[in-house]
ZATORPA-384229 format. One record per residue: residue in one letter; x, y, z of N, C-alpha, C, O in turn. Coordinates in steps of 0.02 Angstrom, whole numbers, plus 50000, padded with zeros to 5 digits. Example, Ala and Ser with C-alpha at 12.3 -4.5 7.8 and 13.67 -1.06 7.14 Angstrom:
BEGIN
A506604971650390506154977550390506604983550390507124983450423S506424988850354506844994750357506455000250394506705005750402
***
This chain:
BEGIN
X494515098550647495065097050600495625093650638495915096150686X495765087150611496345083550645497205086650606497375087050547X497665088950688498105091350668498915085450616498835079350617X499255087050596499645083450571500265082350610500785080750581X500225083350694501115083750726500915078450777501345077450820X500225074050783500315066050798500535062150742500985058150752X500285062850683500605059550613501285060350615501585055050618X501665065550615502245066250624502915062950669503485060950657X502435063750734502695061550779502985052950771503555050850780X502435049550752502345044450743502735040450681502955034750674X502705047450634503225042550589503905044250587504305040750556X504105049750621504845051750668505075045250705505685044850711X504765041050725504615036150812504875028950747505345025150757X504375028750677504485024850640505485022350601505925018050604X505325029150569505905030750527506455034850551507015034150527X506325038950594506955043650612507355049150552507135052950509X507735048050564508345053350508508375052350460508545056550419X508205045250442508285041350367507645041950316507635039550259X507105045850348506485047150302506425056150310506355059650360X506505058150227506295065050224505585068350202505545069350141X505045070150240504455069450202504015076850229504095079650283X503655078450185503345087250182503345087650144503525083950098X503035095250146502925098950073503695102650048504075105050090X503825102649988504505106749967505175102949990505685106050002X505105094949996505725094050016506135088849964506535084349979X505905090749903506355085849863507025090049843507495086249832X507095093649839507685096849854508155094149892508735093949872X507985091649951508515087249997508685080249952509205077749974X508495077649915508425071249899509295070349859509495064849841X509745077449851510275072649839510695071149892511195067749882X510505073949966510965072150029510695066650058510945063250103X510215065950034509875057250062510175052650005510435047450026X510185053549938510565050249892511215048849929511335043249952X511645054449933512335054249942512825048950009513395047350027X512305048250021512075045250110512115038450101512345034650144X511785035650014511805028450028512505025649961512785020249959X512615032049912512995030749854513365034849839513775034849885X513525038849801513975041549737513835042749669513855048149639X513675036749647513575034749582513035028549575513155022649585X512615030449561511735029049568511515025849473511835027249423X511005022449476510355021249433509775025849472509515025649528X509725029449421509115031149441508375029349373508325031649316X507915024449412507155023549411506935025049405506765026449463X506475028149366505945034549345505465033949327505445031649270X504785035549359504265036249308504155043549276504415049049287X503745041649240503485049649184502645047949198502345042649192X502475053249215501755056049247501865063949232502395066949237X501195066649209500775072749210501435077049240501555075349298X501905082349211502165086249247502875083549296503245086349336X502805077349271503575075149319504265076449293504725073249319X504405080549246504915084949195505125089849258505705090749274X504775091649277504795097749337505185095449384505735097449404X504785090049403505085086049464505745084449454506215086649486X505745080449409506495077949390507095081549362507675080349346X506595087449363507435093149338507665092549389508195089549392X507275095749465507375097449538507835091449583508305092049623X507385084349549507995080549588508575079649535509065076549557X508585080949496509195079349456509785085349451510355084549427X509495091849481509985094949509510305095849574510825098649590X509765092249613509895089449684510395085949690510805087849732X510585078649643511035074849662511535079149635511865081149683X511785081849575512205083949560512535090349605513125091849602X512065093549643512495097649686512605093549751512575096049808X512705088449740512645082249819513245079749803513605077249845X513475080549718514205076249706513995069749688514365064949680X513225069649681513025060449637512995058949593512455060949570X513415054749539513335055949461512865051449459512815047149502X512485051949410511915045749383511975041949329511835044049273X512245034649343512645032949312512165031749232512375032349174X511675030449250510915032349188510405029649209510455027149265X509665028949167509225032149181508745025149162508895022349109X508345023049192507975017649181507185017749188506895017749242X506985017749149506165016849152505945013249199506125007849222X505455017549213504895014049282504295009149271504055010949218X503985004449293503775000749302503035003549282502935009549292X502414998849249501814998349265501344998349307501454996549365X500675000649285500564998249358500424991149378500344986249342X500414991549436500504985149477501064980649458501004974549456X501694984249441502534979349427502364973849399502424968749433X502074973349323502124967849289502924961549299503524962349311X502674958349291503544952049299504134956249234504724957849242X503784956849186504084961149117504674966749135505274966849121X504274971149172504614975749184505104975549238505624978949234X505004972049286505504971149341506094965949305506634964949331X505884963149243506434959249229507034963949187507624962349180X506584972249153507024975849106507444977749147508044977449137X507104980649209507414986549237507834981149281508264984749305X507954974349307508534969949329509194970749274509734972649295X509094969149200509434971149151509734976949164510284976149191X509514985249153509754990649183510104990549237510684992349228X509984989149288510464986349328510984985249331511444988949348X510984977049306511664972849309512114976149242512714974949234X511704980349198512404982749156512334992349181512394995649129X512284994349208512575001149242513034998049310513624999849314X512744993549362513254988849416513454997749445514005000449440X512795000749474512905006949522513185006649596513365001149617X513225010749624513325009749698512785009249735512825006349789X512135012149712511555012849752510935013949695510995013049634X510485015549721510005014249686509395020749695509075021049747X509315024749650508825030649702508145027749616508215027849555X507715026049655506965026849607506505032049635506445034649690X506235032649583505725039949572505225038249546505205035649490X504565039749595503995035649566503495033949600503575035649659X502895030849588502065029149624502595020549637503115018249613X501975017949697502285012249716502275006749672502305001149697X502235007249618502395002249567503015000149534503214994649518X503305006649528503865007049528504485006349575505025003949558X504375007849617504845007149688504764998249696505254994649687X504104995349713504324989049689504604987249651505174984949651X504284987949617504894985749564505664985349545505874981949499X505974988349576506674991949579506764987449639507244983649636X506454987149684506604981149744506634974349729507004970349758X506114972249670506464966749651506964964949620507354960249631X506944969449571507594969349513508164968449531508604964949507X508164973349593508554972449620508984964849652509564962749649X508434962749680508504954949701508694949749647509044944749656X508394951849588508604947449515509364950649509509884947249504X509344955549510510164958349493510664954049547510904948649532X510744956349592511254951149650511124946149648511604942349636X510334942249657510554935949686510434928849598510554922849592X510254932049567510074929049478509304924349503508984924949556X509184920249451508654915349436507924916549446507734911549416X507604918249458506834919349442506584921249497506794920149553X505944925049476505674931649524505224925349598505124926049659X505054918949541504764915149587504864913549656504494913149705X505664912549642506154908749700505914914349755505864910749805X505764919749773505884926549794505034926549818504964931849850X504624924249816503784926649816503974921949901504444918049911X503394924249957503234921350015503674928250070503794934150058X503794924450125504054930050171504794928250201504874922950232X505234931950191505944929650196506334924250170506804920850191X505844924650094506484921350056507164923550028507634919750019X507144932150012507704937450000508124935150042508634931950029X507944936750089508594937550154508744930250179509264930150212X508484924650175508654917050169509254916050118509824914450136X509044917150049509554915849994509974920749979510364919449933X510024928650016510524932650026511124927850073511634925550047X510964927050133511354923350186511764918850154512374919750151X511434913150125511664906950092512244910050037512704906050032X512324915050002512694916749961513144922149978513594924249941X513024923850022513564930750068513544936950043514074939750031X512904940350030512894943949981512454949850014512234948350069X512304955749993511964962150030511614963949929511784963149870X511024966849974510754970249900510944978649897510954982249947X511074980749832511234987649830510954992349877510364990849891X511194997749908510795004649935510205006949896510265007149835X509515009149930509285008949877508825017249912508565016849968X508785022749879508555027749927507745029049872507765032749823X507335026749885506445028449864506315032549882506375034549940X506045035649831505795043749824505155043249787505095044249727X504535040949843503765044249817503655047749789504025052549778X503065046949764502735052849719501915050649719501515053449683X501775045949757501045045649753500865044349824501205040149854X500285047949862500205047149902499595040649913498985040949922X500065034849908499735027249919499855023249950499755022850010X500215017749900500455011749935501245011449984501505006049996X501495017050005501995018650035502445014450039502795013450089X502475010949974503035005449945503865009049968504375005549971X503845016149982504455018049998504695016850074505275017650094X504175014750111504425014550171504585006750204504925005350254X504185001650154504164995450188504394989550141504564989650082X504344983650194504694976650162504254970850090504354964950075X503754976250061503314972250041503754974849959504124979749954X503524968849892503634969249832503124967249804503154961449785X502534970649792502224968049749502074967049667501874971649631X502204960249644502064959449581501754956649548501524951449573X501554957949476501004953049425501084948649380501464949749332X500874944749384501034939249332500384943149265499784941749263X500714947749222500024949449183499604944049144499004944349131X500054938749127499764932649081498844930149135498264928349121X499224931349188498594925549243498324930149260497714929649264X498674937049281498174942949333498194940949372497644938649387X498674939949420498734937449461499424941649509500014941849491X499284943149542499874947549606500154940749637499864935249639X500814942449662501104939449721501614943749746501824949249727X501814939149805502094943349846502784940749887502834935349917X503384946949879503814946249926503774951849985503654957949986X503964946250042503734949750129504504948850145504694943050153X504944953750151505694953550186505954960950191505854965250149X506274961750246506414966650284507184967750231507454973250233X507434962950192507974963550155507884971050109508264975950103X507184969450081506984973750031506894981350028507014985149981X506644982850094506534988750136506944993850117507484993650146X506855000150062507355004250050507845007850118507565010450167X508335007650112508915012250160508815017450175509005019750229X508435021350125508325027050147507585029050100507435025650051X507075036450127506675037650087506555043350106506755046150156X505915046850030505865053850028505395054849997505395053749936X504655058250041504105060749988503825066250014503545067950067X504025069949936503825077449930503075077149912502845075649857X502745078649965501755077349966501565084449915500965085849912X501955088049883501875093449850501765089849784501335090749741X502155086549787502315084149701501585077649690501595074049640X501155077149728500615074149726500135080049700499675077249670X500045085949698499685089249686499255088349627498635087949626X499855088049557499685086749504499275078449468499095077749409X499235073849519499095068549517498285066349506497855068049547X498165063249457497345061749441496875060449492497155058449543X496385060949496495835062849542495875054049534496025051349588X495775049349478495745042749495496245040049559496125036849611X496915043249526497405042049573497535043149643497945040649682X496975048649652497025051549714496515048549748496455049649809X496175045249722495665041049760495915034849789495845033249848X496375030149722496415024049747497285023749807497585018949831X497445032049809497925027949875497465030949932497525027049979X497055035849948496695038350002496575029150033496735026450086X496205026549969495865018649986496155014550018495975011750070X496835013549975497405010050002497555011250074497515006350110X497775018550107498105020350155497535018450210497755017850267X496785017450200496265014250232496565007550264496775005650319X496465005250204496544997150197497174995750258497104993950316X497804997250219498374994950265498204998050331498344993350368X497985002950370497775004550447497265000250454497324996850505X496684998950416496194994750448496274987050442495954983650481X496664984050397496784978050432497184975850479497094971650522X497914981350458498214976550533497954979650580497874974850617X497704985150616497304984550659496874980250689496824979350750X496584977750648496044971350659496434965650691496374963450748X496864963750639497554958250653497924960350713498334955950725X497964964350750498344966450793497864966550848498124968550900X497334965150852496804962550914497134957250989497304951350983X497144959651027497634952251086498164954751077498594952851117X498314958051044499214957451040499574963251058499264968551062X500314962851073500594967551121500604975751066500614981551087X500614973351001500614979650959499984982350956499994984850900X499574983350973498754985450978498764990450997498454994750966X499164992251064499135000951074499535003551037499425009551043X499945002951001500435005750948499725008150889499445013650887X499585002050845499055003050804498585005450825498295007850776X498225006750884497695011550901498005016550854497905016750793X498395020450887498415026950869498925028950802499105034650790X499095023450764499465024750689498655023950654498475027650608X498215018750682497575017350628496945023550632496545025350589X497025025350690496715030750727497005037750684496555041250659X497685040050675497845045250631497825044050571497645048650534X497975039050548497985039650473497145038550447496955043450415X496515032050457496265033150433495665040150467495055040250465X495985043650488495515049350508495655055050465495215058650442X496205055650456496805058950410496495058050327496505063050291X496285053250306496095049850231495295052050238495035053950186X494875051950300494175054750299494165061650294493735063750256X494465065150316494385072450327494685075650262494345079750232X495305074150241495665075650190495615072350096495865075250047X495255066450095495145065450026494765069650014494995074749990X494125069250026493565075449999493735081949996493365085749966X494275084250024494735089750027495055090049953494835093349906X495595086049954496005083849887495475087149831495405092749807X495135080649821494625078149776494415086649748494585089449696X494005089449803493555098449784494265103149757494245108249723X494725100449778495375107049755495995101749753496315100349804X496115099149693496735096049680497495100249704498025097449719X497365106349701497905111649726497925111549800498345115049827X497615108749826497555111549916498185106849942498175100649939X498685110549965499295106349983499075103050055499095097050071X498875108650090498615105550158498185098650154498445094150188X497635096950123497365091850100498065085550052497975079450051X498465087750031498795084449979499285081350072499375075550092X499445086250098500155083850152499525079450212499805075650252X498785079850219498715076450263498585070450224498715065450257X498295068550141498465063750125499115060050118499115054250097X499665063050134500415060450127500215056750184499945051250178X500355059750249500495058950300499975052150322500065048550371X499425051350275498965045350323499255039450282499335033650301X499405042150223499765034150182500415032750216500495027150239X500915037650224501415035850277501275031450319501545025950316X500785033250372500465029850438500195022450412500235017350446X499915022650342499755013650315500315011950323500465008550372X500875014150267501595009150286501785007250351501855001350367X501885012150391501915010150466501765006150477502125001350489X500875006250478500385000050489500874993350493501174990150536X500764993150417501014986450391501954983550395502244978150392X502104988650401502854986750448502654984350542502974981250586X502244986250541501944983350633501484977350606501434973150651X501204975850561500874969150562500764968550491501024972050446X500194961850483500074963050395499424963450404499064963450454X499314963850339498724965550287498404957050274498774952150272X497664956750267497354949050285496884949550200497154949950145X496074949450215495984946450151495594952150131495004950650118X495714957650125495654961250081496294961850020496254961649959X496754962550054497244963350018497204954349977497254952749917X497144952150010497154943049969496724944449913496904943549855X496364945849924495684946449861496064951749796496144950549736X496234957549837496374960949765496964960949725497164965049684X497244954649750498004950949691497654948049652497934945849602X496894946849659496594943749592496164946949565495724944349531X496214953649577495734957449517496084962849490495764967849472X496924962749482497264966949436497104966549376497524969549343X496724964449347496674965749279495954970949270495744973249217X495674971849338495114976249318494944979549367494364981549371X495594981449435495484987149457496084988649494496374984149524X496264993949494496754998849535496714993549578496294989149585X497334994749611497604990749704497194994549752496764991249781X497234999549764496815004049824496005002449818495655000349863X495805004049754494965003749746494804994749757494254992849774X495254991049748495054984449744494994983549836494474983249868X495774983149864495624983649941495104986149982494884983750035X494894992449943494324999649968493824995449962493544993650014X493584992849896492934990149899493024982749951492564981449989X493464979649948493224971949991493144972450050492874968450088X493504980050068493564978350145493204978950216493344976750272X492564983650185492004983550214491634975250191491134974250227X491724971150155491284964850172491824959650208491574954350227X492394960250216492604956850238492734961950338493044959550386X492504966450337492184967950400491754964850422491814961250471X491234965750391490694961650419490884953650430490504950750469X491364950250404491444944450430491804944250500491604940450544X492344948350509492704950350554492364951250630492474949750688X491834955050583491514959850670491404954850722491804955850767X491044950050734491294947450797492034948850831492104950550890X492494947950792492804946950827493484953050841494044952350864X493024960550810493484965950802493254971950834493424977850825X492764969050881492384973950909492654981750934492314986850933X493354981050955493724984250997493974990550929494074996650935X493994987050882494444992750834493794994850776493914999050733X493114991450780492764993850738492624999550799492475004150762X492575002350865492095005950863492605012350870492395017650894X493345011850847493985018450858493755019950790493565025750793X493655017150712493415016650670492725019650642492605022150586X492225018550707491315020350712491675029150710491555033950674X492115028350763492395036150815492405039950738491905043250723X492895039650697493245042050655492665043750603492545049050575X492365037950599491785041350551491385046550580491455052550565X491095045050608490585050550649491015057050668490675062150664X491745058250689491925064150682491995068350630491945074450624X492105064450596492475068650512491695068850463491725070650404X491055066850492490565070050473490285065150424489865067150383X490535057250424490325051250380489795046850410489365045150368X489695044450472489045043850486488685047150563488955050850604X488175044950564487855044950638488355046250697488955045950687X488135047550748488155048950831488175039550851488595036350882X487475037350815487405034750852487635026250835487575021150869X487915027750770488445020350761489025018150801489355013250785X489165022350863489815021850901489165014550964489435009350982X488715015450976488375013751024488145003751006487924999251042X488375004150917488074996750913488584991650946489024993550985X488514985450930488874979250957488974974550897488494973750860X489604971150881489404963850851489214964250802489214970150785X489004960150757489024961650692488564966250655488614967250595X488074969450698487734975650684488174982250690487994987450661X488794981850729489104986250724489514987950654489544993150621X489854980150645490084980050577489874978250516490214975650472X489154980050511488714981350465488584988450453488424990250396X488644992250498488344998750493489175002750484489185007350444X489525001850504490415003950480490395002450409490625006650370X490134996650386490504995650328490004998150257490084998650197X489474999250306488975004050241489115011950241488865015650198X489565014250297489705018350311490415021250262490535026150227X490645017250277491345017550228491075016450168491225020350123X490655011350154490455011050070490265018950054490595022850019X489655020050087489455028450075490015031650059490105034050003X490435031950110491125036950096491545035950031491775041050006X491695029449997491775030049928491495029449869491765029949814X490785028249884490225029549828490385037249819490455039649763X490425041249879490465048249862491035051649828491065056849796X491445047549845492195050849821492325046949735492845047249703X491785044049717491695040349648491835033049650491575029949603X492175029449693492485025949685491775019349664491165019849670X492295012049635491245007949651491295004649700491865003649722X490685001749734490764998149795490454990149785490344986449833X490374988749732489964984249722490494980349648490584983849598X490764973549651491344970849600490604971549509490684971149448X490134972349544489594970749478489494977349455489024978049416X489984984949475489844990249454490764990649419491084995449397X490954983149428491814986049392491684982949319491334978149303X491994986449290491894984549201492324977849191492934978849190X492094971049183492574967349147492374961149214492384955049204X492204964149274492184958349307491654952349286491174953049248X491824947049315491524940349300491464936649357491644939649408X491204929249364491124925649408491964923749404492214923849460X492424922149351493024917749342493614923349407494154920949426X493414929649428493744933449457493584931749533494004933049576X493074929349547492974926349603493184917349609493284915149666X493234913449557493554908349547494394909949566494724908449616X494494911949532495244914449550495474917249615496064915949629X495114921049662495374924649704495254919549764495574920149816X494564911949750494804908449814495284903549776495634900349815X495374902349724496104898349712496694899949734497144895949744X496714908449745497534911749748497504909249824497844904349842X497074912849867496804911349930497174904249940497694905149972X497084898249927497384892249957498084890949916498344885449914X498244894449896499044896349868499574896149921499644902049935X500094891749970500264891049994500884897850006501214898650057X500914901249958501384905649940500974915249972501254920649977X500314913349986500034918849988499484914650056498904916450061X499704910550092499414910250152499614913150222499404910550273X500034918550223500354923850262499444927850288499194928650344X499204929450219498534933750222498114930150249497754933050290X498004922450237497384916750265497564919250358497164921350399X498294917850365498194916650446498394924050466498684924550520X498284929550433498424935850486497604937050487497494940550536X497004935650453496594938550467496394936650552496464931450584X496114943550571495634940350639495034934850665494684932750711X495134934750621494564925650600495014920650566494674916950530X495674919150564496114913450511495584909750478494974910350484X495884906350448495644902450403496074898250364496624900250344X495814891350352496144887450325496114886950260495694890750237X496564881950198496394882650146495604879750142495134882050109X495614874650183495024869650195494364872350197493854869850175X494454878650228493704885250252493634889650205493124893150205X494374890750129493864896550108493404897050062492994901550054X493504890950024492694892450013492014893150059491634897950055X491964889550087491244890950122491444897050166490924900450162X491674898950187491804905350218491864911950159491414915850142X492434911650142492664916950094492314919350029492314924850002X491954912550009491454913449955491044916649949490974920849904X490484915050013490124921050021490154929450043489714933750045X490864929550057491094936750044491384937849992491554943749998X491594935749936491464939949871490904939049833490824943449792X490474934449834489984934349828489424939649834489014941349791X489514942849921489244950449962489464955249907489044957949871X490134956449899490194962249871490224961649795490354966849765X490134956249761489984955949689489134958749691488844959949638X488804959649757487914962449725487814967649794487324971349802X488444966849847488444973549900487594969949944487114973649957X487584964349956487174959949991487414958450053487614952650056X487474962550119487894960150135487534956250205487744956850263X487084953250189486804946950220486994940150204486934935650245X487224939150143487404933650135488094929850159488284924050152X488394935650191489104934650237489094930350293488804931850345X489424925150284489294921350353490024921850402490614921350388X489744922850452490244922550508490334914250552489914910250571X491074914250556491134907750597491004906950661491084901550688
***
């Protein structure tokens, strides 16, 4: 059993004083409020039992001395453009001191953009790529509200980092703002208050918190952050092996619920130390027919296998992790090369065939060939080529089809011979 006080350590080393996170600690959440405001919007989603929750923080701020100046609905999933445009509205007519949202990472994005529509005006577009916030903050002399994020899903750890992700629902289509502007001031997740959370739900951030450790890991190959990510990719996805199937058999098991906190924490990390490549590219184009985590979960074993040449070093800390926590063989730590990352990534498939999830885009309801049309169109999207050149293999717009094609192609029939490596 892997303990939880390297996770800790590590995201102490991350965040410091300014992140409150365990079991039983939303209670603190109005002295972390008080820290960035006074007089707040507060963001909210409504989920299974979050009446509870929100009595607790809502008597939190009030014995903190935080009035709330009122109360704004939370976001969809995956932050439709719609909703980040209401809750900008909410906003600019409450004009709070700070900003505390409550919520799965859909919401917390969301509130990060709105935010950006609220101060800086004109369209969510201007804002998509990486440091355009904090470009057109500068130019106008301007700071975005305090903003203190308060989790509630143990996933996309939208509370800890610079990412906004949103949907265009008309196209199904994700994009993305990358700026350190965005990055809440402060944050807080009570891994208790995940308890009550759907077994779907609890699958697709386990997936997620995968995803963000195993790509930038990969991406972080040669480079001076590599021993850092050893051991954030090394705890968290070991943390998500041992502990989903945990979750999953006893939705009540807090211990299972706090080591799933703690490995999605360790994704955000991740991805505040590097980014996320083409798994994550792929699944901005299949919001219309699957969760963010299960979409990442499934691509990212075939876009291993394209990798493996050249990831040798972090597939076999990866081989390690499986084979301890009881997911494959002894003797998958011993392969090489793209037999190595063939046998990892059937390995990981196994591991979420079991936990329900599908592994194959021809076992998701609704998919089509036009979803693989789309995802190498987004792919040469100049706005979303951040993902083309962090992978460990880059790629040009020029390469992805003949490259990239035949990896969704692999995992539209889980073929994963037809993957070609450069």
């Amino acid at each position: 059993m892997r303990g939880f006080d390297a996770a800790r350590r590590l995201l102490a080393g991350f965040k410091g004083g300014k992140y409150v996170h365990g079991a039983g600690v939303l209670p603190q959440a109005g002295a972390s409020a008080a820290a960035v405001g006074k007089r707040v919007a507060l963001i909210r989603d409504a989920f299974p039992g979050s009446e509870v929750h929100e009595r607790v923080l809502l008597d939190s701020l009030a014995g903190a001395g935080v009035e709330v100046a009122g109360v704004i609905g939370g976001a969809a999933p995956n932050a439709p453009r719609g909703d980040v445009l209401r809750i900008a509205a909410g906003l600019k007519e409450l004009d709070p001191e700070a900003i505390v949202s409550f919520g799965g990472g859909s919401t917390i994005d969301a509130a990060k953009a709105a935010e950006v529509l609220r101060t800086l005006g004109g369209e969510i577009d201007l804002y998509f790529g990486t440091g355009m916030v904090a470009k057109a903050l500068e130019a106008a002399s301007k700071r975005l509200t305090p903003h203190l994020a308060i989790m509630t899903a143990a996933s996309s750890s939208a509370h800890l980092t610079k990412y906004s992700n949103i949907t265009d629902v008309a196209t199904g289509q994700k994009k993305l703002i990358v700026d350190d502007a965005v990055t809440p001031s402060r944050a807080l997740f009570d891994y208790g208050v995940t308890a009550g959370a759907p077994r779907a739900l609890t699958i697709d951030g386990g997936l997620d918190g995968i995803s963000h450790c195993l790509e930038v890991l990969y991406s972080a190959v040669g480079k001076p952050t590599y021993p850092l990510m050893e051991q954030v990719a090394s705890e968290g996805i070991g943390l998500v092996l041992e502990y989903l199937p945990k979750a999953l058999a006893d939705p009540h098991d807090i211990q299972a619920r706090e080591g799933l906190g703690l490995a999605t924490d360790l994704g955000g990390y991740a991805i505040m130390v590097g980014g996320t490549s083409g798994a994550h590219l792929t699944s901005f184009s299949l919001v219309d027919i699957l969760s963010h985590g299960r979409a990442c979960g499934l691509m990212n074993p075939y876009y291993m296998v394209f990798f493996a040449p050249a990831v040798e070093e972090p597939l076999k800390l990866v081989a390690g992790e499986l084979q301890r926590t009881g997911h494959a063989e002894a003797a998958i730590t011993s392969l090489r090369g793209r037999a190595l990352g063939e046998a990892v990534a059937r390995a990981l498939l196994d591991f979420m065939r079991k936990a329900g999830a599908p592994v194959t885009l021809r076992e998701v309801p609704g998919f089509s060939e036009a979803h693989i049309g789309r995802a190498l169109a987004a792919a040469k999207d100049p706005q979303l080529k951040m993902k083309l050149e962090n992978m460990p293999v880059p790629l040009t717009a020029e390469m992805v089809d003949e490259y990239m094609g035949p990896i969704l192609r692999a995992a539209a029939t889980g073929d994963l011979s037809r993957i070609r490596n450069v």
